[in-house]
PDB file with one MODEL, atoms N, CA, C and O in Angstrom:
MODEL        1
ATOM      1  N   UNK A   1     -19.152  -3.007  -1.307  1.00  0.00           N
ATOM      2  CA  UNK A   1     -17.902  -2.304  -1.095  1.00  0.00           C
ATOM      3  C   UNK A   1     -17.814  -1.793   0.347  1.00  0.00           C
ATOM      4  O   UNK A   1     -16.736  -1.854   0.938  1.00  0.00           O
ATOM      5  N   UNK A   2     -18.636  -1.416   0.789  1.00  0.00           N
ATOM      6  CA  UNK A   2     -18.723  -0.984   2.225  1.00  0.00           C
ATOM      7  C   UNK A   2     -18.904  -1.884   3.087  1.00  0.00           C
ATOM      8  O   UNK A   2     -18.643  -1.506   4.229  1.00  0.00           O
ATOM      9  N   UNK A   3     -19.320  -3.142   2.970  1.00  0.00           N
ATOM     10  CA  UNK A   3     -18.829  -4.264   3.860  1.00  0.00           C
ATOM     11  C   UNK A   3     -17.387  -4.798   3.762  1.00  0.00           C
ATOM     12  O   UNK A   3     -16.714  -5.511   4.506  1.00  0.00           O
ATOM     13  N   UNK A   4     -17.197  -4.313   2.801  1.00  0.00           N
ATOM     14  CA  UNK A   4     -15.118  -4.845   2.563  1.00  0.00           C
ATOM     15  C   UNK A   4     -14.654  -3.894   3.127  1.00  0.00           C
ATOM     16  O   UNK A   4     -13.648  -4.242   3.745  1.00  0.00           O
ATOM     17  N   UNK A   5     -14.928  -2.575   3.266  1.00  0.00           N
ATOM     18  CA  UNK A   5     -13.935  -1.351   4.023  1.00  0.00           C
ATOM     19  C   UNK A   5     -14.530  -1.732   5.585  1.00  0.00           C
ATOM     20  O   UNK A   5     -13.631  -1.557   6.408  1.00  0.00           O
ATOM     21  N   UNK A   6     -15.396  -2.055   6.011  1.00  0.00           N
ATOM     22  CA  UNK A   6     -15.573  -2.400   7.148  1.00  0.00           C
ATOM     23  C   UNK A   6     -15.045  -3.537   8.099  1.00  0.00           C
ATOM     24  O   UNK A   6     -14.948  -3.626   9.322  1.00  0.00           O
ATOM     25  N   UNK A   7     -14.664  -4.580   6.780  1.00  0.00           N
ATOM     26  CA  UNK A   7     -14.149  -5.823   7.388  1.00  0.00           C
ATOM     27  C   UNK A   7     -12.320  -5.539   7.336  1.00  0.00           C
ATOM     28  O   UNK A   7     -11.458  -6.217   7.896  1.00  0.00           O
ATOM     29  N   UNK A   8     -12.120  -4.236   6.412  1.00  0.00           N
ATOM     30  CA  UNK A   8     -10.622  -4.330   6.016  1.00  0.00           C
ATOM     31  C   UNK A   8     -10.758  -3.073   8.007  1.00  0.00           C
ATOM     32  O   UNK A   8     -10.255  -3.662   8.963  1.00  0.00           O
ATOM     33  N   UNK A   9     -11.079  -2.315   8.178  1.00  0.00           N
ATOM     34  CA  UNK A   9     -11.163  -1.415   9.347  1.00  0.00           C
ATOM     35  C   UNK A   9     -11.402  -2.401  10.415  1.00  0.00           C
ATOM     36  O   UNK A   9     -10.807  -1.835  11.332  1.00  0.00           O
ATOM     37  N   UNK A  10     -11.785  -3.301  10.836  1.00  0.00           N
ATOM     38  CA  UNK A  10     -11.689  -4.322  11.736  1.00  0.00           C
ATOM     39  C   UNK A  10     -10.827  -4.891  11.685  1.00  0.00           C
ATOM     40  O   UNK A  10     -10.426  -5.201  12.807  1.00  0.00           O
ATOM     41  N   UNK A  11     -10.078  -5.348  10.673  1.00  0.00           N
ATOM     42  CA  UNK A  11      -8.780  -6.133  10.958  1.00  0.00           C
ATOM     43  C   UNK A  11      -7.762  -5.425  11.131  1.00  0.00           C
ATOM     44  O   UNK A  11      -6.763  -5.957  11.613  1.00  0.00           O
ATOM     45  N   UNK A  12      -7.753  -4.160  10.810  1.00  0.00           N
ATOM     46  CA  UNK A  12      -6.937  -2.893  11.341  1.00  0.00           C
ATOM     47  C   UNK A  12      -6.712  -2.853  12.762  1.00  0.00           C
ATOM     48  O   UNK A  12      -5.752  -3.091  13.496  1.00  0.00           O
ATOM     49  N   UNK A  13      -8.109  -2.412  12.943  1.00  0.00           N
ATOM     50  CA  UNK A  13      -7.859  -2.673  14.090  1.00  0.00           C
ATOM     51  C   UNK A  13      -7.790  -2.892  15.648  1.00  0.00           C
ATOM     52  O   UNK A  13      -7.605  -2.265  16.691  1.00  0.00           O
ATOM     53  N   UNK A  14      -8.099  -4.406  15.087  1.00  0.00           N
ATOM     54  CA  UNK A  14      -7.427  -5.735  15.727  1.00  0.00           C
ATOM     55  C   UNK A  14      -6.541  -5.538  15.737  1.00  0.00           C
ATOM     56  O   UNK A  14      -6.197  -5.050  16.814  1.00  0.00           O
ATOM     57  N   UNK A  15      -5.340  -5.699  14.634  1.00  0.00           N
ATOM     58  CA  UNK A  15      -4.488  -5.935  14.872  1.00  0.00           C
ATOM     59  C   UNK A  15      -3.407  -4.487  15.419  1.00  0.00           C
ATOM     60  O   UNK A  15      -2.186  -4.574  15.555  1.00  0.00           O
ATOM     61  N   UNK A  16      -3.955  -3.650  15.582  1.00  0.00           N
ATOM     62  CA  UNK A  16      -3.585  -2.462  16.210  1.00  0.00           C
ATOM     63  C   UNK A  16      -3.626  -2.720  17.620  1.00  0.00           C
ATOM     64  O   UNK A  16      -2.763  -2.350  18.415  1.00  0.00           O
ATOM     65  N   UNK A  17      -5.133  -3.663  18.027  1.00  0.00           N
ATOM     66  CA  UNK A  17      -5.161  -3.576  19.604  1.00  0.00           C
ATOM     67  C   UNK A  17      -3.603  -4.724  19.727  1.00  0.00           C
ATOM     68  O   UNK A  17      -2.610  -4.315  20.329  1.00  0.00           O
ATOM     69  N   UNK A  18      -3.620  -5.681  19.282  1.00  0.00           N
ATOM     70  CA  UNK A  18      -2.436  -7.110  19.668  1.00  0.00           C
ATOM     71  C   UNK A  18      -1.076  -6.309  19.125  1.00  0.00           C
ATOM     72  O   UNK A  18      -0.086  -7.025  19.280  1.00  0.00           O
ATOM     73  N   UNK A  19      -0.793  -5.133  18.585  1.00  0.00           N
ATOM     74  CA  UNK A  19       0.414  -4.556  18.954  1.00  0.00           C
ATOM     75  C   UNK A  19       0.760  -3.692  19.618  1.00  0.00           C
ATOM     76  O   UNK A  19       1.846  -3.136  19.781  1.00  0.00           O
ATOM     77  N   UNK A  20      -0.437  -3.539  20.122  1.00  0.00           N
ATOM     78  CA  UNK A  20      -0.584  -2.569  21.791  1.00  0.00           C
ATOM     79  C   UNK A  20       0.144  -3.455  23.170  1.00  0.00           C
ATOM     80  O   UNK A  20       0.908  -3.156  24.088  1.00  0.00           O
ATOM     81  N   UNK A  21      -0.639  -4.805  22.677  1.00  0.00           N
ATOM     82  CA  UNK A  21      -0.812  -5.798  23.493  1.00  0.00           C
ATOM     83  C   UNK A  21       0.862  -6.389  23.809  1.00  0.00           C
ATOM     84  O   UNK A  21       1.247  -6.846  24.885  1.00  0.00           O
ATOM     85  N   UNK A  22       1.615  -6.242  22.662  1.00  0.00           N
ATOM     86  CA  UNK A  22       3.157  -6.820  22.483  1.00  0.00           C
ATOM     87  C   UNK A  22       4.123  -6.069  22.992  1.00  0.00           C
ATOM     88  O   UNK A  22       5.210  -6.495  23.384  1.00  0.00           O
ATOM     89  N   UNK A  23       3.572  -4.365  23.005  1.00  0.00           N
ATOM     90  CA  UNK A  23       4.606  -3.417  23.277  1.00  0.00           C
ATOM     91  C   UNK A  23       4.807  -2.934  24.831  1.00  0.00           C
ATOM     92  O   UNK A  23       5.443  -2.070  25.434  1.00  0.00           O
ATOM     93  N   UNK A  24       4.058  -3.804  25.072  1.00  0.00           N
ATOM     94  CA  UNK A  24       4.157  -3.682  26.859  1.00  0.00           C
ATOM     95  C   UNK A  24       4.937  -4.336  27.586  1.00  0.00           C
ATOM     96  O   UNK A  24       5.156  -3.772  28.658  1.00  0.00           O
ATOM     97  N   UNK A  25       5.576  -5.538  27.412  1.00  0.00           N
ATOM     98  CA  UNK A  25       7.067  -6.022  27.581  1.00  0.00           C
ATOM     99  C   UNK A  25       8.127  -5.363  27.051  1.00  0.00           C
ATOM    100  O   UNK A  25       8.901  -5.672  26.145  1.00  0.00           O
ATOM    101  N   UNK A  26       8.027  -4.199  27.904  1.00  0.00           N
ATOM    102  CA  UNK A  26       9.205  -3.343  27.515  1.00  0.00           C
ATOM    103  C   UNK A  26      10.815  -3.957  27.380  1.00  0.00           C
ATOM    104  O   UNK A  26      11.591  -3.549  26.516  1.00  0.00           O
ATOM    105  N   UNK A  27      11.081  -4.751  28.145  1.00  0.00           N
ATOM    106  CA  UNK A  27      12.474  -5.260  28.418  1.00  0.00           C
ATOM    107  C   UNK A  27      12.936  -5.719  26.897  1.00  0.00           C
ATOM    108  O   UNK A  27      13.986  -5.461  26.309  1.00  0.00           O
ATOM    109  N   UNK A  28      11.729  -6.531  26.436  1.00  0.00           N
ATOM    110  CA  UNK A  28      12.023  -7.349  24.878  1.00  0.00           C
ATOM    111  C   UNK A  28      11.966  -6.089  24.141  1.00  0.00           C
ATOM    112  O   UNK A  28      12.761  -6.135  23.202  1.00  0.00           O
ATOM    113  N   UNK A  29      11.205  -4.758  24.217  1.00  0.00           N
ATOM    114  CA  UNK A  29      11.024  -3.981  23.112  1.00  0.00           C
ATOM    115  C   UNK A  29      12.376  -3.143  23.045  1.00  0.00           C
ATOM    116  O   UNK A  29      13.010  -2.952  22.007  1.00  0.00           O
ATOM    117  N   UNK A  30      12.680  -2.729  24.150  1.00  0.00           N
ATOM    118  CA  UNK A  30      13.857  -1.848  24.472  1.00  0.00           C
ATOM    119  C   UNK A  30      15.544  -2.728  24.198  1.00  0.00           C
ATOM    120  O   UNK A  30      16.593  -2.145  23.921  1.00  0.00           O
ATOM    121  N   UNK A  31      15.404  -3.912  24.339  1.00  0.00           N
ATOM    122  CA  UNK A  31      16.200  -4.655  23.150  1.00  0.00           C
ATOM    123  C   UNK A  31      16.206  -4.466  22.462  1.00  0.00           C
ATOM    124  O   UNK A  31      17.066  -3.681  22.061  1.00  0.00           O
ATOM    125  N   UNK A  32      15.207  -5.015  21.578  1.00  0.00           N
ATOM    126  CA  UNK A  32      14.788  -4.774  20.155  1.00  0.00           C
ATOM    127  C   UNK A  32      15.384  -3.704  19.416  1.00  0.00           C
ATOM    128  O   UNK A  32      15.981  -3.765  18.341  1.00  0.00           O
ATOM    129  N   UNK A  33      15.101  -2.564  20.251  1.00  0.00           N
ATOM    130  CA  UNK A  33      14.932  -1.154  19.883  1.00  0.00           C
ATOM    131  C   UNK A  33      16.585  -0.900  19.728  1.00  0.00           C
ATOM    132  O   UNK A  33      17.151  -0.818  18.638  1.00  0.00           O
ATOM    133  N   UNK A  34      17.300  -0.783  21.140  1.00  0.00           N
ATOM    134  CA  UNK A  34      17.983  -0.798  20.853  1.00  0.00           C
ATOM    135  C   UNK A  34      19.921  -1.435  19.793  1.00  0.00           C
ATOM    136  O   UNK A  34      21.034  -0.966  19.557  1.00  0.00           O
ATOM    137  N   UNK A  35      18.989  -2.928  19.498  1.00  0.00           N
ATOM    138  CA  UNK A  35      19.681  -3.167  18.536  1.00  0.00           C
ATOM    139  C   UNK A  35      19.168  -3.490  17.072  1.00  0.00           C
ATOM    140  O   UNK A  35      19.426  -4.400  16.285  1.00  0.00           O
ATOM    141  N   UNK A  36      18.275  -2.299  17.018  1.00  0.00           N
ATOM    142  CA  UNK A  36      17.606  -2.224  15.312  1.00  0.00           C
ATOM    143  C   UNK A  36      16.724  -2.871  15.037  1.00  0.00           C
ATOM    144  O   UNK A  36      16.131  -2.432  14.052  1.00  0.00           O
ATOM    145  N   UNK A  37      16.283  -3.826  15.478  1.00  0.00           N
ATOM    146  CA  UNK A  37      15.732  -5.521  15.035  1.00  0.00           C
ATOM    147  C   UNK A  37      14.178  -4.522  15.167  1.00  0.00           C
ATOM    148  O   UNK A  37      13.573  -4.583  14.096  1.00  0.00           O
ATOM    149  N   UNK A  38      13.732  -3.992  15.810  1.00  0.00           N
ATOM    150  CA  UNK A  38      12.637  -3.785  15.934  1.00  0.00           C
ATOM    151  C   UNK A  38      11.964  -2.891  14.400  1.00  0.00           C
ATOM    152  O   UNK A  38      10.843  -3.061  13.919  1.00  0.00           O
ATOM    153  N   UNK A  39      12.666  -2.280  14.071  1.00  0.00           N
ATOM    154  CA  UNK A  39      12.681  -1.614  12.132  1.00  0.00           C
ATOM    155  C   UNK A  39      12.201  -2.804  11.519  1.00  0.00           C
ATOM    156  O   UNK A  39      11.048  -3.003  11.136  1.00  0.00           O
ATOM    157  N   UNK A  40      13.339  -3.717  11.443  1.00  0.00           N
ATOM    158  CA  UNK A  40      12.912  -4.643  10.724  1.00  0.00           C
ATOM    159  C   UNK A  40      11.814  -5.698  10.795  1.00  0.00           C
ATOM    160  O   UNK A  40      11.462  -6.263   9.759  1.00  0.00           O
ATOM    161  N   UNK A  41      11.132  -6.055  12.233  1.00  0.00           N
ATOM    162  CA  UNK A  41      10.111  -6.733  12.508  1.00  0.00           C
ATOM    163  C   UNK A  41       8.808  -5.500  11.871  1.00  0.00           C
ATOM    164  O   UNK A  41       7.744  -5.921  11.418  1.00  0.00           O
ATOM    165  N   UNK A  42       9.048  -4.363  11.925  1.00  0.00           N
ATOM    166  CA  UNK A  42       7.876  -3.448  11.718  1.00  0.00           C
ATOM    167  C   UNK A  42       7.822  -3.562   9.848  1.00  0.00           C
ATOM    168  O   UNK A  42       6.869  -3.698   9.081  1.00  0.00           O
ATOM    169  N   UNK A  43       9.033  -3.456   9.651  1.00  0.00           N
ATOM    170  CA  UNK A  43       9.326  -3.894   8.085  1.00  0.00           C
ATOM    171  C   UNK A  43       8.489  -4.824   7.346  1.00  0.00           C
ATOM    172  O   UNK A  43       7.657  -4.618   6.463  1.00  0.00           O
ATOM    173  N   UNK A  44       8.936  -6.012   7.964  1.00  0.00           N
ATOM    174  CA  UNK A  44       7.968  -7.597   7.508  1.00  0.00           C
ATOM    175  C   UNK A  44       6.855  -7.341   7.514  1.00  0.00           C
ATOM    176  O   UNK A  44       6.105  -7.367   6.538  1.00  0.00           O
ATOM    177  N   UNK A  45       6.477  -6.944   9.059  1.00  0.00           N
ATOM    178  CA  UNK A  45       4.477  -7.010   9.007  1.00  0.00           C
ATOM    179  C   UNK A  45       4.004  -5.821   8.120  1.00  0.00           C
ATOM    180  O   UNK A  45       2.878  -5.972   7.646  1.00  0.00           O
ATOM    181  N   UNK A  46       4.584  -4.793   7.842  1.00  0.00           N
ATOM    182  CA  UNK A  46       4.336  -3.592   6.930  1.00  0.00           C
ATOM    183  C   UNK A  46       4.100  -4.435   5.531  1.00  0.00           C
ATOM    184  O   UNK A  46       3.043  -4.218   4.938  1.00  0.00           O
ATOM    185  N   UNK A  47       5.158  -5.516   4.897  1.00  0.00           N
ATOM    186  CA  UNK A  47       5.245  -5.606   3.838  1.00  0.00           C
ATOM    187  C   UNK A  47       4.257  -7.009   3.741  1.00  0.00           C
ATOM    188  O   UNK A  47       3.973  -7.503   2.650  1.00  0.00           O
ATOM    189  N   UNK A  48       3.910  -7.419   4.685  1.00  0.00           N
ATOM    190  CA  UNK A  48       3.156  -8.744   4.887  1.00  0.00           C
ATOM    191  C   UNK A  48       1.802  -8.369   4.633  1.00  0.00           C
ATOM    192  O   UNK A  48       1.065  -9.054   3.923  1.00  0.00           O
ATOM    193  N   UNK A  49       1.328  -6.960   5.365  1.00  0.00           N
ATOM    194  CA  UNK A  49      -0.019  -6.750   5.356  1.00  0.00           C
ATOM    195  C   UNK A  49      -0.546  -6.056   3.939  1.00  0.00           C
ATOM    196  O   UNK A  49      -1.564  -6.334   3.305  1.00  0.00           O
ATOM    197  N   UNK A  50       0.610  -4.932   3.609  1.00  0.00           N
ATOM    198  CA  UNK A  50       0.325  -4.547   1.901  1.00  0.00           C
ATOM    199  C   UNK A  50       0.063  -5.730   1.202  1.00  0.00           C
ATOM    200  O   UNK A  50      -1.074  -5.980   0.801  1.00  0.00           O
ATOM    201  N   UNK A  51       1.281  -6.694   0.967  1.00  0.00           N
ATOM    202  CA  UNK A  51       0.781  -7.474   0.215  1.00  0.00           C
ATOM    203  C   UNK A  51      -0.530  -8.329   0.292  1.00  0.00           C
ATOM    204  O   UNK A  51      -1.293  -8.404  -0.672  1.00  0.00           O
ATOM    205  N   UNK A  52      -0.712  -8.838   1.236  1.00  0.00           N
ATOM    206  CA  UNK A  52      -2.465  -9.092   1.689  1.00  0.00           C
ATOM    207  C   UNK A  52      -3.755  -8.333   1.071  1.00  0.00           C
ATOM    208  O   UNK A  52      -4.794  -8.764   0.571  1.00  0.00           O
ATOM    209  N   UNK A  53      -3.126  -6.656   1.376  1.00  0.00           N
ATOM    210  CA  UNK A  53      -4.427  -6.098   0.907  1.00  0.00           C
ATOM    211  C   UNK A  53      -3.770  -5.989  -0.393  1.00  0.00           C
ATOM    212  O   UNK A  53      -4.736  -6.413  -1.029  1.00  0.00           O
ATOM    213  N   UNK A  54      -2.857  -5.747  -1.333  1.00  0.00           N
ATOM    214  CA  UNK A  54      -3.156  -6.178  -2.966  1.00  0.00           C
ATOM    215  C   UNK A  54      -3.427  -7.368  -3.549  1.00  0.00           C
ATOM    216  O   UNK A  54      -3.252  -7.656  -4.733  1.00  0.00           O
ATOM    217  N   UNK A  55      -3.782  -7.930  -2.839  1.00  0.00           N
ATOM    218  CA  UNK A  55      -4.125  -9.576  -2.830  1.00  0.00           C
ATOM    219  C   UNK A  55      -5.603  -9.923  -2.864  1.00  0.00           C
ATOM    220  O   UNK A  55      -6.174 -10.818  -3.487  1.00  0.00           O
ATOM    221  N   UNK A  56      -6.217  -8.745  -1.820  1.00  0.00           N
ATOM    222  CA  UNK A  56      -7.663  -8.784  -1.850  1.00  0.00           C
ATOM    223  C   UNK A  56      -8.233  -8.741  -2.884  1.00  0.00           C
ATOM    224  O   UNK A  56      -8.980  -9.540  -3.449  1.00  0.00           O
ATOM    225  N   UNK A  57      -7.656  -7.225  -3.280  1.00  0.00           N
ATOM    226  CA  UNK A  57      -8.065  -5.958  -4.109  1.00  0.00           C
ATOM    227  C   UNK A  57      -8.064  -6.763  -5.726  1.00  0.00           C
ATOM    228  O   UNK A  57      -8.927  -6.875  -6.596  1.00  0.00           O
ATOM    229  N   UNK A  58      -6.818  -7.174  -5.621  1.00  0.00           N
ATOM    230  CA  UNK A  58      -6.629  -8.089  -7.219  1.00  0.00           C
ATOM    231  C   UNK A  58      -7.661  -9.035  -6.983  1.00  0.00           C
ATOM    232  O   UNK A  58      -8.741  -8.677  -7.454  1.00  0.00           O
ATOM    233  N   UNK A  59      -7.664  -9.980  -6.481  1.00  0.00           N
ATOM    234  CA  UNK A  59      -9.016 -10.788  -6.126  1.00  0.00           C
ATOM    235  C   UNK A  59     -10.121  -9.994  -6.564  1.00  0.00           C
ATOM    236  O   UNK A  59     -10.547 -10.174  -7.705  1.00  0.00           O
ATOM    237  N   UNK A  60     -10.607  -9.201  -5.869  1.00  0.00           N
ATOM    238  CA  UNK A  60     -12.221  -8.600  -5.952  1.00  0.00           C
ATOM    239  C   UNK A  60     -12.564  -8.341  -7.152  1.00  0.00           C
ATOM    240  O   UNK A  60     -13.730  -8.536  -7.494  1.00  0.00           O
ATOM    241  N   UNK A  61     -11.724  -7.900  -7.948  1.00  0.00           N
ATOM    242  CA  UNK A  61     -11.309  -7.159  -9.002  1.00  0.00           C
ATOM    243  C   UNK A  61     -11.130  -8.298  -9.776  1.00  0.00           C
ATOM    244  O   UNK A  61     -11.022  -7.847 -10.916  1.00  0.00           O
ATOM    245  N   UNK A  62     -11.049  -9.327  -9.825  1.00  0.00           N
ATOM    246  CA  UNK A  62     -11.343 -10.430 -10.903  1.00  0.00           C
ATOM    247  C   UNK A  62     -12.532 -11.151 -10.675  1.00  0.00           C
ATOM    248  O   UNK A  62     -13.147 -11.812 -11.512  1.00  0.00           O
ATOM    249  N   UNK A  63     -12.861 -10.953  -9.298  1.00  0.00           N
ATOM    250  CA  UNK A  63     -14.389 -11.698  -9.253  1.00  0.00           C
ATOM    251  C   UNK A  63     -15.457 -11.104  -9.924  1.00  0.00           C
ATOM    252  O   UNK A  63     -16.420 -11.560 -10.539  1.00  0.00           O
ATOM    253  N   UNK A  64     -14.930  -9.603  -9.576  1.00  0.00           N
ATOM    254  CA  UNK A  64     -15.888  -8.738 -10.398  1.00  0.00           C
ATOM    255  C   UNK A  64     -16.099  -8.668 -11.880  1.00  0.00           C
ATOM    256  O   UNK A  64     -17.061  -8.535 -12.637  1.00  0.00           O
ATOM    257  N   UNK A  65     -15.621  -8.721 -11.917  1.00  0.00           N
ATOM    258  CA  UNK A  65     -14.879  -9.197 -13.852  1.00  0.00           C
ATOM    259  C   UNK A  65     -15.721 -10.084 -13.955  1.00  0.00           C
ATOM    260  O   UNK A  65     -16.608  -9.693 -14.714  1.00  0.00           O
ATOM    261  N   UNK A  66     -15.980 -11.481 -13.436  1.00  0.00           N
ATOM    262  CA  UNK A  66     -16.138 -12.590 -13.612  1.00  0.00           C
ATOM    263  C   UNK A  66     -18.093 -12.662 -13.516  1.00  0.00           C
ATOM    264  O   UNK A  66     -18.958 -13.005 -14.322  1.00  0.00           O
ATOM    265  N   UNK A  67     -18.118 -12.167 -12.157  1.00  0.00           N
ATOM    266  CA  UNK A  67     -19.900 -11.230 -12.298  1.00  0.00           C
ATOM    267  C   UNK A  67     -19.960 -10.863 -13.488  1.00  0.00           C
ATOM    268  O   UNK A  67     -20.599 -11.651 -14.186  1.00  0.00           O
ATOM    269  N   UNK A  68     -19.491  -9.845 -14.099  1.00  0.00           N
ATOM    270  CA  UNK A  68     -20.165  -9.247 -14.749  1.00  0.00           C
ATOM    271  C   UNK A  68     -20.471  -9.760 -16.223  1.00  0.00           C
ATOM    272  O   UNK A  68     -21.193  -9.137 -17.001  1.00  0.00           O
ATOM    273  N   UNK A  69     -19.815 -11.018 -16.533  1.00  0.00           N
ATOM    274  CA  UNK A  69     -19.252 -11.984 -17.576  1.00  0.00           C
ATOM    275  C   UNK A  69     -20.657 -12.888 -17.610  1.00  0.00           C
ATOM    276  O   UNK A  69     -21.336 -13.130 -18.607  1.00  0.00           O
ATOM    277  N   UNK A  70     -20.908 -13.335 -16.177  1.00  0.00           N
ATOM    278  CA  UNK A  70     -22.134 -13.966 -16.298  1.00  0.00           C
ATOM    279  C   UNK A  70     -23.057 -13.747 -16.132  1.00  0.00           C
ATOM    280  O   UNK A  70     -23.938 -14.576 -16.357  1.00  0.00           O
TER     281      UNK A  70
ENDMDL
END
């Protein structure tokens, strides 16, 4: 379990540093920003990455099942 919170905290963030990395072309962000679009790009990857991690979690959680079966 503590190698999965470690590998789920690394891909955190990673991907924390590469939206560091995106928000520095201000010209595209301050577009963005100012015509909404940027909500909704934060929207997707919000709802992209939950679903990922209930994806894991359901996973682990049947493998485990499946251990303990055999």
């Amino acid at each position: 379990m503590k190698n999965k919170l470690t590998m789920l905290l690394a891909t955190l963030l990673t991907l924390g540093a590469q939206a560091q990395d995106a928000t520095k072309n201000e010209a595209t962000a301050s577009v963005m920003r100012s015509n909404g679009k940027i909500y909704v790009v934060v929207a997707v990857v919000l709802t992209i990455l939950f679903g990922l991690i209930a994806y894991i979690i359901r996973l682990d959680r049947k493998i485990t099942k499946l251990e303990k079966e055999g």
